[in-house]
matplotlib code that plots the C-alpha trace (Angstrom):
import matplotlib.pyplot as plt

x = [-0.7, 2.8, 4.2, 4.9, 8.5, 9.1, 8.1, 8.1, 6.7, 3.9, 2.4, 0.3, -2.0, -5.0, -5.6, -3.6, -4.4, -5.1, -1.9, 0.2, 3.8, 2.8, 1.1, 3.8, 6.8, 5.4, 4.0, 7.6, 8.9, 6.3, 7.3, 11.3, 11.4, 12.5, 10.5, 10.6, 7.9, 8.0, 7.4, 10.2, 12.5, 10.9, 12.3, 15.1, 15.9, 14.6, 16.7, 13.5, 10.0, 7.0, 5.4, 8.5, 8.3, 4.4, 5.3, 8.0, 6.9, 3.0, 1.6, 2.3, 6.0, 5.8, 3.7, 6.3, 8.7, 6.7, 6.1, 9.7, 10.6, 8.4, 9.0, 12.7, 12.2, 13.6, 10.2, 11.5, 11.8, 10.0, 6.6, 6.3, 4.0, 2.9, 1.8, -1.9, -2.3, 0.0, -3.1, -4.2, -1.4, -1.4, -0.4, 1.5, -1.6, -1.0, 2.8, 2.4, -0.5, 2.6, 5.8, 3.7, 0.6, -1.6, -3.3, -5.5, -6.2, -9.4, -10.7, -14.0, -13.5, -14.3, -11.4, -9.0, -10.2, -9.8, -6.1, -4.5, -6.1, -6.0, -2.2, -1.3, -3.5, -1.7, 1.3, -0.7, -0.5, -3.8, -6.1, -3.4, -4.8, -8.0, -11.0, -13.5, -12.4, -10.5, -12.8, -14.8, -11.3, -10.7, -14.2, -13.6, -10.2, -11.5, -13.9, -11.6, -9.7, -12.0, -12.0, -8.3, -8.2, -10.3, -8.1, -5.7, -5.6, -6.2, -8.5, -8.6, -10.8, -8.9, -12.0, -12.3, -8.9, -5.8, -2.2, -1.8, -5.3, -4.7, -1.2, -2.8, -5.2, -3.0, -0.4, -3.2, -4.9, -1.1, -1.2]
y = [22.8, 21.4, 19.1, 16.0, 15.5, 19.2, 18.9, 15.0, 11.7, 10.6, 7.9, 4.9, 3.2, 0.4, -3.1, -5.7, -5.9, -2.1, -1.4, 0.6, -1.3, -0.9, 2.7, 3.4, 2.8, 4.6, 7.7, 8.5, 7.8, 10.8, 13.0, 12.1, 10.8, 7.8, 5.0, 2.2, -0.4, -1.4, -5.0, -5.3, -3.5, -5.4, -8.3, -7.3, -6.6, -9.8, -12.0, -13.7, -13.5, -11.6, -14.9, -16.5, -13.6, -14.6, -18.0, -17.4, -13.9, -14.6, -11.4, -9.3, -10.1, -8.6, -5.7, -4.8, -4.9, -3.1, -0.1, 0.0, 0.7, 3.3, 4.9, 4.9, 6.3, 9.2, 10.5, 13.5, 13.1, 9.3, 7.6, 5.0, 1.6, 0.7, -2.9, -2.8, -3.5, -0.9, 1.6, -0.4, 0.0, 2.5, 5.7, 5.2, 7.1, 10.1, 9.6, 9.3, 12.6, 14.2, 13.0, 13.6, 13.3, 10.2, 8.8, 6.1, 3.9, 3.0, -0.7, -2.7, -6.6, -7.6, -5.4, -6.7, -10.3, -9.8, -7.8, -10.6, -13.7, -17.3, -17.4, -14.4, -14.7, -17.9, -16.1, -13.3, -14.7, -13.3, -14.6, -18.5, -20.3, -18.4, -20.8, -18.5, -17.8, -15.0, -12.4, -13.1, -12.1, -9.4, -8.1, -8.2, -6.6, -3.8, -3.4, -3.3, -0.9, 1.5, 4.3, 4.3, 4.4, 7.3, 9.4, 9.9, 13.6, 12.2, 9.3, 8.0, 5.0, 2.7, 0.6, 0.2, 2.4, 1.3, 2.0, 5.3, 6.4, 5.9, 7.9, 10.7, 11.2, 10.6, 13.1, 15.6, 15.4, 16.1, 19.4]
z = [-0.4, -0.9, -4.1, -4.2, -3.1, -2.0, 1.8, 2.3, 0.7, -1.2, 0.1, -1.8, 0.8, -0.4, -0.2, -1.8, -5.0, -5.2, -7.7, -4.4, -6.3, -10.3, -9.8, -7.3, -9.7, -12.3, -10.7, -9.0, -12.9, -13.7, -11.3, -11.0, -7.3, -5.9, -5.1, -2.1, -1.7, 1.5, 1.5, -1.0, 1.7, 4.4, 2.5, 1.7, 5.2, 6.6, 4.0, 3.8, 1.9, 3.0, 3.6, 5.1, 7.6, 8.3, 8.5, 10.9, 12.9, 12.1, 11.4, 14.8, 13.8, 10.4, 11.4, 13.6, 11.0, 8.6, 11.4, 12.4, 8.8, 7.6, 10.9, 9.8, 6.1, 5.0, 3.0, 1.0, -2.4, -2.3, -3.6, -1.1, -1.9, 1.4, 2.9, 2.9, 6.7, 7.5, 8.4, 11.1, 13.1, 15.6, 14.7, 11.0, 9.2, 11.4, 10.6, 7.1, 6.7, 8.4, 6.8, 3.2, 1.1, 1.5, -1.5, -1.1, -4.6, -3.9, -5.6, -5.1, -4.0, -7.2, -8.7, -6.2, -7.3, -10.5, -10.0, -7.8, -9.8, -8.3, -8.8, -6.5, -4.2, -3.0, -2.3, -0.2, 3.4, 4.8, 1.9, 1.3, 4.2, 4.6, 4.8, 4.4, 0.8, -0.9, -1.4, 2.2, 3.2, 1.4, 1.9, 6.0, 5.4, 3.5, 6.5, 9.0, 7.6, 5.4, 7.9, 8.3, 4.3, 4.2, 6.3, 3.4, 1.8, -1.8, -2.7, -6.1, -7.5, -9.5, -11.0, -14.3, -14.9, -16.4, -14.8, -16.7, -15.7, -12.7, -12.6, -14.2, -11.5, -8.6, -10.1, -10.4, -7.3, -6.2, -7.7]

ax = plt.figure().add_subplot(projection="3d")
ax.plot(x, y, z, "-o")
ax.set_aspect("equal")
plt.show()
């Protein structure tokens, strides 16, 4: 089995609220590699928010966007914090199991809840407008894309578990 970094990427996949950007920074800190979250260079990119894009693309726009970019990413040597939709696009899970290692954070819906709070899940776009309520939509999300999760190579739950718990397992599952 190859290390992190030393054939290609490490990749963070999970739903929003999962902790793909705060266990991402940190785990390429432990293991001295780079780190790119891709909404932040989707962003970036754009000259726009995430939910500016939304607004403006709606979400076959971003998705696009989003598949365009990790397409283009140079994986060696990089933790990347994926978008949490990104598995349901058509072939980016087998492109990331082959550019790297795939680590899913596993979380209930009750952790993601409780991680994104009222105040952030207004800026998400899929749960802002959503009239069946946050956690009916996080609930069908996590549906929709559970299989798709489960393809990763590692898979670590993340309830109950701090950010440095959470490292620690990733970064030995890695070994």
């Amino acid at each position: 089995m190859r290390s992190p970094g030393s054939e290609g990427g490490v990749f963070l996949v999970g739903m929003m609220g999962a902790g793909k950007t705060t266990v991402g920074a940190r785990l390429a800190e432990a293991l001295d590699l780079r780190f790119v979250d891709l909404d932040v260079e989707l962003a970036r990119e754009a000259g726009r928010s995430i939910a500016e894009i939304f607004a403006a693309e709606g979400e076959d726009g971003f998705r696009a966007r989003e598949a365009r970019l990790l397409r283009a990413l140079e994986p060696h040597g990089t933790v990347v914090a994926t978008g949490g939709g990104v598995v349901g696009q058509p072939g980016l899970v087998e492109h990331m199991r082959v550019a790297g290692r795939v680590v899913y954070l596993r979380a209930t819906v009750d952790t993601l809840l409780a991680r994104l709070g009222t105040e952030e899940r207004t800026l998400r776009p899929l749960l802002a407008d959503d009239a069946d309520g946050a956690r009916a939509t996080l609930a069908r999300l996590l549906a929709s894309r559970y299989a798709q999760y489960e393809r990763a190579h590692i898979i670590v739950d993340t309830d109950g578990l701090d950010v440095h718990a959470v490292v620690e397992r990733v970064r030995e599952q890695l070994r």
